[in-house]
C-alpha positions, 0 to 999 in steps of 0.5 A, spaced: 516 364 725 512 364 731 511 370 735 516 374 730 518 380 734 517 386 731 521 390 736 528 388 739 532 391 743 537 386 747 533 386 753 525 382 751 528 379 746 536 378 743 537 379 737 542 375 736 537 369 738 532 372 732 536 371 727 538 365 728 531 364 729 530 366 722 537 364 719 534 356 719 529 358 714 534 361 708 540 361 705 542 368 703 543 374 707 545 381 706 548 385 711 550 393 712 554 395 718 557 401 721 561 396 725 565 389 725 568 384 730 570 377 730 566 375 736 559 378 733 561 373 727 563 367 731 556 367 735 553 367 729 557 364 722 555 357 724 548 359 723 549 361 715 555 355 714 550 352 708 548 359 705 549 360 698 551 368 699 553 371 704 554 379 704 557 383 709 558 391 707 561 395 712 561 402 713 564 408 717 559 410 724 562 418 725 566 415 731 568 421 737 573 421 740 577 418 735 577 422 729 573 429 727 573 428 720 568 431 715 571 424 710 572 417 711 579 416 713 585 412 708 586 406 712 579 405 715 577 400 717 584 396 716 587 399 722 580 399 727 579 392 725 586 390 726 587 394 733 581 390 735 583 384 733 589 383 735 587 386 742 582 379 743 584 373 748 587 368 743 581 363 743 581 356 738 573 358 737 576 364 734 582 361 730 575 357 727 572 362 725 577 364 721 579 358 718 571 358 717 571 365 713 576 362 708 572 357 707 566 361 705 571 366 701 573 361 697 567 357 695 565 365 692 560 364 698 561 370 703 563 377 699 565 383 703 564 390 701 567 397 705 562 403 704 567 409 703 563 415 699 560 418 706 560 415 713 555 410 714 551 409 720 545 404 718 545 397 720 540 392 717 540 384 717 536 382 711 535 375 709 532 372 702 532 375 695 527 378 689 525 372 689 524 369 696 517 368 697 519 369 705 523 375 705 525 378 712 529 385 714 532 387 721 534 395 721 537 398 727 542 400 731 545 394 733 551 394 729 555 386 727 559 385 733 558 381 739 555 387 744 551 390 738 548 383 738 547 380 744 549 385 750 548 393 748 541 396 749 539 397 742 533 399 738 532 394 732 525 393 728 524 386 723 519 387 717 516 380 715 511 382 710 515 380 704 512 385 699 515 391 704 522 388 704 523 387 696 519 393 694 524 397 689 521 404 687 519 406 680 521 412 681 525 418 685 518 419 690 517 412 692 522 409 698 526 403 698 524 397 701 530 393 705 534 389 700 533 395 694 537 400 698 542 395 700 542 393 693 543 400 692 549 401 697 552 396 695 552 397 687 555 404 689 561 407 686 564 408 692 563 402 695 569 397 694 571 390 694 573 388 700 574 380 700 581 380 699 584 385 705 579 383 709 581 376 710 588 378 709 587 382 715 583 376 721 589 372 718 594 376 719 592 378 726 594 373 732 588 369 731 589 368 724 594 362 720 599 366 717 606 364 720 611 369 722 618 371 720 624 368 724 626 375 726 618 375 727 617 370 732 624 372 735 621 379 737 614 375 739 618 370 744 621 377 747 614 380 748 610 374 750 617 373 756 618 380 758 612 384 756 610 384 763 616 387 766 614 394 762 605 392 762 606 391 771 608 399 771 602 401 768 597 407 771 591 405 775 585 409 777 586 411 785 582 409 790 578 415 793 577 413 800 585 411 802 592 411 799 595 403 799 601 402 800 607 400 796 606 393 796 599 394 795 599 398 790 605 393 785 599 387 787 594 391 784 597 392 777 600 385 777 592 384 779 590 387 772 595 385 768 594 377 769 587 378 769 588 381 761 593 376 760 590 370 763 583 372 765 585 370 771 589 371 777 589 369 785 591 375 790 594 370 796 597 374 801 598 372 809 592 374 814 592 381 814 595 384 809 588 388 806 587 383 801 579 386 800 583 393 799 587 390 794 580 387 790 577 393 791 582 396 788 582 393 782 575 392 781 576 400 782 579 399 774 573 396 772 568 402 773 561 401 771 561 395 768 558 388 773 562 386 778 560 380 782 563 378 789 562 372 792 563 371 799 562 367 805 556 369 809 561 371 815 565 377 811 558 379 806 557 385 811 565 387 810 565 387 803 559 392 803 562 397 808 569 397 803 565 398 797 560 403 800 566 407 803 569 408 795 562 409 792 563 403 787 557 402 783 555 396 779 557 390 784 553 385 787 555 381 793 552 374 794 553 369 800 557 364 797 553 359 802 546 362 799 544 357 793 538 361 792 541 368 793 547 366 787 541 363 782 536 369 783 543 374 781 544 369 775 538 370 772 540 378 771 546 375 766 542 376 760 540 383 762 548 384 763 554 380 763 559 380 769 566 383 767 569 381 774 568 375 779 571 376 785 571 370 789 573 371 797 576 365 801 577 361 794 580 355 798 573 353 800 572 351 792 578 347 792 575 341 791 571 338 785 564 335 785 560 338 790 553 342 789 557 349 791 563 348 786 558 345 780 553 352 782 560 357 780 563 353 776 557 353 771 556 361 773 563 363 770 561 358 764 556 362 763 560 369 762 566 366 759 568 373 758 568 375 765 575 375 769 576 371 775 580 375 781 582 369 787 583 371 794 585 366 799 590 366 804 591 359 804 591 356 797 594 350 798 592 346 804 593 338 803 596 338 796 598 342 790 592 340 787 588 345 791 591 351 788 591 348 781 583 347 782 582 354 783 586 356 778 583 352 774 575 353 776 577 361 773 580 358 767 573 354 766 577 349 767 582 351 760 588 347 761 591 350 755 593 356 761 597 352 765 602 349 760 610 347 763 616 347 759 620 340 762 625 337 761 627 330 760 630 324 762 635 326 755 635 333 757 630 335 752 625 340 754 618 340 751 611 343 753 606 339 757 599 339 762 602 342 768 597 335 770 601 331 767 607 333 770 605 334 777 602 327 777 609 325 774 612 328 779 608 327 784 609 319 783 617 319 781 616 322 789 613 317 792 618 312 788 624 316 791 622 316 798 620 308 798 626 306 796 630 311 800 634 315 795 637 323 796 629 327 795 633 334 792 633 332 785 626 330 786 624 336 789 628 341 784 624 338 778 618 339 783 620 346 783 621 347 776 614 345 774 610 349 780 614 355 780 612 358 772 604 357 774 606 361 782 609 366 776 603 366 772 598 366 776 599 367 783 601 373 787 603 373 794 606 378 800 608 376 806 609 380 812 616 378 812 618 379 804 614 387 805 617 387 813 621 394 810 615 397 806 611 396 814 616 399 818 612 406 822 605 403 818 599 400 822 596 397 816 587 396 816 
């Protein structure tokens, strides 16, 4: 490999760039780690889908302020692992990486293996055999999950010399290379076969394939329903420089749970109704992690006042008309990723195609992770298709997010693109209205189809649906 580096720390150099890198010259890797996650493994498993043997030993890093323990809990790692599963956004690349990981388990391909004799801290990413003539080791701090490989400051250090990596000690006073202490941990009487459960466990989380029970699904159609009835009343961190009013504070955890359900959300409240609060707020729930404000140039120094009035820190504010200013900010994506954009008069990206709107579109697409949080007065000023737009800039323009149940001409409901039932709609009313027939059936139908996306992506106040709520108030 050329210019093979020697340290890696995820910020001159990435290690999951390396190791793709190196991956392309082998077909076998051994790999330890204090920790696992699915996204580590979706980034890097279409790299090693030829190899021959894949091994994956997991250990236990003494975490805090989980546990004080001297020992390795029973349950671990099922219940870690399980936990952090089941909290990830569903995702057909996920999906994927699954059905992938079975692939490989049944072709005796990939074996995993959990450490229990001690807590195990090491990671190390060794690549070859005793008989490789071109043997590589990384060994670090960089455990094997997304953030370890890609986004954590880490300290990792690679050996290419083939002689150190494969080294196996003649006695008690020579140290190990790479692969013989691997070879020794995995070989250990306490560290178990893990295959089975471990596939039995991404399978049966909701990124898996395993079907649920009747009663399941039933519990599971509730949840997805209603969920939000209990989750919107959730705590939020308070602002420090004011108190919100009622109206505000409900917008803000309507906000946060639409943004960890959807990834992402539109504030569209009337004129003067302290949108910006409301966005500071729920970037108040964010602390410490990369903000992204994007703005009109007429509302920069607002945005800046507010923010420095909270003392937030970690948040950018860029000039939406500032194409060099927004390309500058972008290049600091692989130094940390932004975990919330908030886009500040969203109406003015409602259309498709010009430079301004391709420019954002193809920031969020770069940080696929990061939440959206629309704020427009207006969301729609022609048609419906300018809220839809939005919504789906935010999505990255997944239109899986805005499905809708409809139903037929024969009273059968079925779920479809809400692009496809708008279009439908949208001509069926033009149909009517050349012919002159009563517009309210029409209409109704048009409601049934906007309002679930209203409800699940849109939040609105209105001076006279909080007239009560403002009474003796002066809002700011």
């Amino acid at each position: 490999m050329k210019n093979f580096p020697h340290i890696i720390d995820n910020r001159r150099r990435v290690l999951l760039d390396t190791l793709i890198e190196v991956s392309k010259e082998h077909d076998e890797i051994s790999i330890a780690t204090g920790y696992w996650d699915l996204k580590g493994t979706e980034a890097l498993l279409p790299y090693l889908q030829q190899y021959k043997k894949i091994r994956l030993l997991i250990g236990r890093e003494l975490l805090i302020p989980r546990h004080q323990l001297n020992e390795i809990e029973a349950d671990f790692p099922d219940r870690d692992i399980f936990e952090d599963l089941q909290a990830l956004k569903p995702d057909i690349k996920l999906k994927d990486t699954i059905s992938n990981l079975k692939t490989l388990i049944d072709s005796k391909v990939l074996e995993v293996k959990v450490f229990k004799k001690t807590f195990l801290h090491a990671k190390c990413y060794i690549f070859g055999n005793f008989k490789s003539t071109n043997a590589v080791g990384f060994i670090g701090s960089s455990n094997f999950t997304l953030n370890g490989l890609t986004h954590n400051f880490e300290l990792n250090a690679s050996e290419d010399d083939t002689r150190v990596v494969l080294y196996s000690p003649q006695s008690e006073e020579q140290e190990n290379g790479h692969l013989s202490w691997f070879e020794e941990a995995w070989n250990d009487d306490k560290c178990i076969d893990w295959t089975g459960q471990f596939i039995e466990l991404v399978d049966t989380s909701v990124h898996g394939e395993k079907l649920f029970s009747p009663y399941e699904m039933y519990i599971k159609t509730l949840d997805l329903m209603y969920s939000h009835l209990l989750t919107e009343d959730q705590d939020i961190t308070p602002l420090t420089s004011r108190k919100l009013h009622a109206f505000q504070d409900r917008s803000v955890k309507q906000i946060t749970w639409r943004l960890k359900k959807n990834g992402v959300a539109m504030l569209a409240d009337s004129v003067g109704l302290g949108k910006t609060i409301t966005a500071i707020s729920v970037m108040k729930q964010y602390d410490r992690r990369r903000i992204v404000v994007i703005a009109p140039a007429s509302l920069i120094e607002q945005w800046k006042t507010e923010i420095i009035s909270e003392n937030l820190l970690g948040i950018t504010v860029v000039s939406l008309q500032n194409k060099a200013e927004i390309e500058k900010e972008m290049e600091r994506d692989h130094l940390m990723p932004i975990s919330l954009f908030v886009i500040d008069e969203s109406h003015n990206l409602r259309t498709h195609g010009s430079q301004r709107f391709e420019q954002i579109s193809n920031w969020l697409n770069n940080n696929e992770d990061a939440d959206v949080l629309l704020l427009t007065a207006t969301p729609v000023n022609n048609s419906i298709d300018d809220l839809t737009n939005q919504i789906l800039l935010g999505t990255r323009g997944e239109q899986d997010l805005l499905k809708v149940n409809v139903r037929n001409s024969e009273g059968v409901v079925k779920s479809r693109s809400f692009y496809d039932a708008l279009s439908d709609i949208k001509r069926r009313i033009s149909l009517n209205r050349q012919e002159g027939n009563d517009m309210k059936p029409i209409y109704e139908e048009a409601r049934q189809v906007i309002d679930p996306i209203l409800r699940e992506f849109v939040i609105r106040n209105t001076r006279q649906s909080i007239k009560a709520e403002l009474v003796g108030t002066v809002l700011k």
